[in-house]
Residue, then its C-alpha position, 0 to 999 in steps of 0.5 A: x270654919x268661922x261665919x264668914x266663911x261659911x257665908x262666902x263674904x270676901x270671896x263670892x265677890x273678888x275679881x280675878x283673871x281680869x284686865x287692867x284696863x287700858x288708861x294712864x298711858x302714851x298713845x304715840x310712845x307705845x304706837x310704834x308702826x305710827x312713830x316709824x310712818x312719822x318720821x318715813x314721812x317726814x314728820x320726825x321733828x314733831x315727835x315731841x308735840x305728839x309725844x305730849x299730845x299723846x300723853x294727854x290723850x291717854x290719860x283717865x281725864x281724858x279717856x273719861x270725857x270720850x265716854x261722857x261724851x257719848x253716854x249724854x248725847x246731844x239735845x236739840x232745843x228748837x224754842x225756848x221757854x218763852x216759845x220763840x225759836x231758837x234751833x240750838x244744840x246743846x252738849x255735855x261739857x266732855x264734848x265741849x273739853x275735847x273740842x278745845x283740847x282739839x282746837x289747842x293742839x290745832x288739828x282743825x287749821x294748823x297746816x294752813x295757819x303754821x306752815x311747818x314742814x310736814x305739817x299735814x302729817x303732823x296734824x294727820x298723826x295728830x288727829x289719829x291719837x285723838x280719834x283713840x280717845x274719841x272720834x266723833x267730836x272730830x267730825x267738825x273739826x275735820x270740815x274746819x281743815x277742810x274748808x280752807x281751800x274752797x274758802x279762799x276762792x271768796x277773797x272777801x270771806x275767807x279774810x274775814x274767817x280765816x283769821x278765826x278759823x285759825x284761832x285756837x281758842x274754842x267758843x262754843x257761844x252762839x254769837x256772831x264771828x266776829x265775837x268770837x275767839x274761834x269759829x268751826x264750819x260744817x256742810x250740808x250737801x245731801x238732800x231726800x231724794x238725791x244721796x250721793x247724786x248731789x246734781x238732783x238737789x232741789x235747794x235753790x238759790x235766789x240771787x239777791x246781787x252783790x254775791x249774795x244770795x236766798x237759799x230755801x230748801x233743806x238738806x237730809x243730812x248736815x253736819x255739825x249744825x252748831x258750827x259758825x258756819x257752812x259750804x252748802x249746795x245749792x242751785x243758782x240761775x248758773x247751776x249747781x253751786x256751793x255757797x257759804x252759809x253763816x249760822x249767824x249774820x254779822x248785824x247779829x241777825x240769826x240766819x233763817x235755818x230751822x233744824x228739824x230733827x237729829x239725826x238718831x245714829x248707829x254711832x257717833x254719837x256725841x255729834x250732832x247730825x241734822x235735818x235742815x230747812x232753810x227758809x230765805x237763809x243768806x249765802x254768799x257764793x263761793x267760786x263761779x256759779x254752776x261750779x258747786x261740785x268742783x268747789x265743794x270736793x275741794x273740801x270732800x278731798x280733804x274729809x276723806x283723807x280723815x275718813x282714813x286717818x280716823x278709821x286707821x285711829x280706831x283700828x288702832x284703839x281696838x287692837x290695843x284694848x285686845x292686846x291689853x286683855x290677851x296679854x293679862x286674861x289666862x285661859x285654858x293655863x295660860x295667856x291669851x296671847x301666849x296661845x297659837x291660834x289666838x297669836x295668829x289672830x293678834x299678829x293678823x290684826x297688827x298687820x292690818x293695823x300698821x298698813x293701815x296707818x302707813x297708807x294713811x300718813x303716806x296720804x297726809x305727805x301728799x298734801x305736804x307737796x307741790x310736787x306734779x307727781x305727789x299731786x298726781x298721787x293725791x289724786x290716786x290714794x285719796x280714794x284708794x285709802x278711803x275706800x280700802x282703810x274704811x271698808x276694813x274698819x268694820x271686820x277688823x272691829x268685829x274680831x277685835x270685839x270678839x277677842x274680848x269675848x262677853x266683854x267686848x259686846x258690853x257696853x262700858x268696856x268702850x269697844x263696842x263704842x268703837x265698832x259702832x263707829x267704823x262704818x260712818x268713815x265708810x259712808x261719810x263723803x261718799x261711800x265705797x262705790x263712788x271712791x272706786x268709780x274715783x278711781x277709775x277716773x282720775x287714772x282714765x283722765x290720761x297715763x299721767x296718775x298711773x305714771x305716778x302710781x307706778x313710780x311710787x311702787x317701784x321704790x320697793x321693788x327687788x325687796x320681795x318677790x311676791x311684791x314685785x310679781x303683784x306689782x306686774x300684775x296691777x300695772x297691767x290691769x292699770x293700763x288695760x283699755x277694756x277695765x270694765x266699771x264693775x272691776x273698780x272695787x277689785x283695783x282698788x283693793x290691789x292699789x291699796x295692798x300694794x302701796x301698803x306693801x310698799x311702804x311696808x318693806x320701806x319701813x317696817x321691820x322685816x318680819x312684819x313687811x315679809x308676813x304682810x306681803x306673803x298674805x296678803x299679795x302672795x294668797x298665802x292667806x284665808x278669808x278671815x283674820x288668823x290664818x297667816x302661815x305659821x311661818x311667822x313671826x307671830x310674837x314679834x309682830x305682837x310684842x311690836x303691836x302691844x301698847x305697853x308692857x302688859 
């Protein structure tokens, strides 16, 4: 035996029965459930943007900038040396990269600014595989979409920022609009002492004429705050209203908002949230005063239609990273993902996955319409998605996460990244409570919502039994007069497992369709993931699921 054997050199440090890990690939090739929702929705004609969209957004490059960008957060500078304020933010250049790659493929103001068919759902894919590559970058370029259409009740400032919000050249300088080659906006709606209940804010508003008015106040949570501007609450001598907030004046003039502190997240961490003190600050109105709340949930409207598609992303991003490492790591003789119990926990998973990412692009197809009765189903699934795809994202995590083992709870592998931001979906633009209290009311406003919900579902009926037998089911509890508060979340649930289900039969393969509907409408299920019947297809719906031929 030579002196290198017996040293154990070349051998105490080689690496074996461990994943490649999961780069250099398709995001949108290999997302097959995404690719058949795209094009059930209209959307087949962008499949080649996405396709090289999703090619870039699976590269190391890329990949790498995610990881940078939460591993050197941002930093609050509030003076500069000389002791004059400043307020300013600073980021790592990864997060500056990911917002121009953001920026460039439009997912911040494409569907106003393009007008293509089915544009919502090419920008809501869009922003699915960006959210697989890092998400928390997303949260600004989630309100620029979003404040399109409240902006355009002020005609004299959305004609002065449109045109820059719709740039796709990214600008990180701190300079006046008008300066720059694009702008992004945030918000800021929740104060100390009123949360959800934004009717209690306190900031108020001085009016100053000419629409102009005085805001001082400050605000617990605002988001982005380096963005160009904001739409913030505030309360005028006519009430409650939202007001449009630039970070700069146009004589260049740096409005008078101060940023305490950031906020120190669970995740999300390449974001920047702020608390925020306005001190005469300019606003101009946007919509008539006392209006606030209807005004700004045109933006809130749109932000949780992100909340699911972002969340549907992440599921997405965790079933890979776990497919990948079961298809490679052998345990016990053989292959993770070659074991029974193992392929019933992934198949579970994958169905999770898909449905969530089919309610979610049905969504985005109902903000591609006019149409009374897709508008009537906005009304509806907006809530119902938000509330159902979210409120799944942290348990579905957790057993991805678990799947890898030791190696999911560390740091570097990027799951643990990805649990950390599950619950921020839930939470942001209001949580699970208010999404379902939504609900109720937009189906008690008149028989109008659940008409249209009804004649949604019943595309799918005559295609499985236990389908049609929750279909009666929810219409009756839909219609009942006596459906108490407290029963919301349940309804919520059902609606969402039954327009899943439907889109599902509509669409997907017929084992996938059949094993969703048998656990999770038909009750042939348990309460964790990994215990479908037998019966199923398990390696189908995982080969189905994989993300490349691992």
């Amino acid at each position: 035996m030579n002196a290198k054997a017996l040293s154990g050199e070349n051998t105490t440090h080689e690496v074996i029965n461990q994943p490649a890990p999961l780069e250099g690939y398709n995001l949108f090739t290999t997302n097959r459930a995404l690719r058949d929702a795209l094009a059930f929705n209209g959307g087949a004609a962008h499949a080649g943007f996405l396709r090289e969209m999703g090619a870039r957004l699976g590269s190391v490059e890329m990949l790498e900038a995610g990881t940078l960008a939460n591993q050197f957060p941002p930093r609050l500078k509030t003076h500069d040396r000389y002791g004059r304020r400043i307020d300013q933010v600073e980021f790592h250049p990864a997060y500056h990269a990911l917002m121009r790659a953001a920026l460039n493929w439009g997912l911040h103001t494409a569907p106003w600014a393009d007008h293509e068919p089915a544009g919502h759902v090419k920008r809501a894919a869009g922003f699915m595989l960006f959210t697989e590559t890092e998400a928390s970058v997303l949260c600004p370029v989630s309100m620029t979409y979003a404040v399109v259409p409240a902006l355009k009740l002020n005609p004299a400032i959305s004609a002065e920022w449109l045109p820059k919000l719709y740039g796709r050249t990214y600008d990180p300088r701190f300079l006046p609009a008008s300066q720059k080659t694009a702008v992004t906006m945030g918000m800021g709606m929740t104060e100390k002492q009123g949360g959800s209940d934004v009717r209690t804010n306190t900031t108020t508003a001085f009016s100053l004429g000419q629409g102009e008015y005085a805001l001082t106040g400050h605000k617990w949570f605002m988001s982005a705050p380096m963005c160009d501007a904001f739409l913030v609450l505030a309360q005028a001598p006519g009430g409650l209203t939202c007001f449009f907030l630039p970070r700069i004046l146009a004589d260049g003039a740096v409005n008078a908002i101060q940023i305490q502190r950031l906020k120190d997240k669970l995740g999300n961490q390449a974001n920047a949230s702020a608390e925020v003190e306005f001190h005469g600050a300019r606003a101009w109105a946007v919509g008539e005063e006392g209006r606030g709340i209807p005004t700004i949930l045109e933006m809130g409207t749109m932000t949780r239609l992100d909340c699911a598609l972002g969340t549907s992303g992440l599921m997405r991003r965790s079933l890979a990273l776990a497919l990948n490492h079961a298809a490679q790591r052998s345990v016990f003789g053989r292959k993770i993902a070659e074991q029974p119990l193992a392929q019933n926990v992934l198949a579970d998973l994958a169905l999770e996955s898909e449905a969530a990412t089919a309610l979610a692009l049905r969504l985005a197809r109902a903000f591609d319409s006019a149409d009374a009765g897709e508008v009537l189903l906005r009304r509806v699934l907006t809530p119902v998605a938000k509330f159902w795809i979210c409120k799944r994202g942290a348990h579905f995590g957790q057993e991805c996460m678990e799947t890898l083992g030791g190696n999911g709870y560390v740091e570097e592998n990027g799951m643990a990244r990805l649990y950390r931001e599950m619950p921020l979906n839930s939470i942001w633009e209001g949580a699970g409570n208010i999404m379902c209290l939504d609900l109720l009311r937009a189906l008690r406003r008149g028989p109008e919502a659940a008409q249209a919900l009804e004649a949604e579902l019943a595309t799918a009926r005559g295609r499985n039994a236990a389908y049609d037998a929750a279909i009666d089911r929810l219409l009756a509890r839909m219609t009942a007069a006596d459906l108490p508060e407290s029963s919301a979340r349940r309804l919520a649930q059902e609606v969402a497992l039954a327009v899943q289900a439907s889109l599902l039969l509509r669409h997907a393969p017929e084992f996938v369709a059949d094993a969703f509907c048998d656990s999770r409408l038909a009750g042939d299920w348990g309460d964790t993931f990994g215990s479908l019947a037998p019966r199923h297809d398990f390696e189908a719906i995982i080969a189905r699921a994989m993300p490349r031929d691992a």
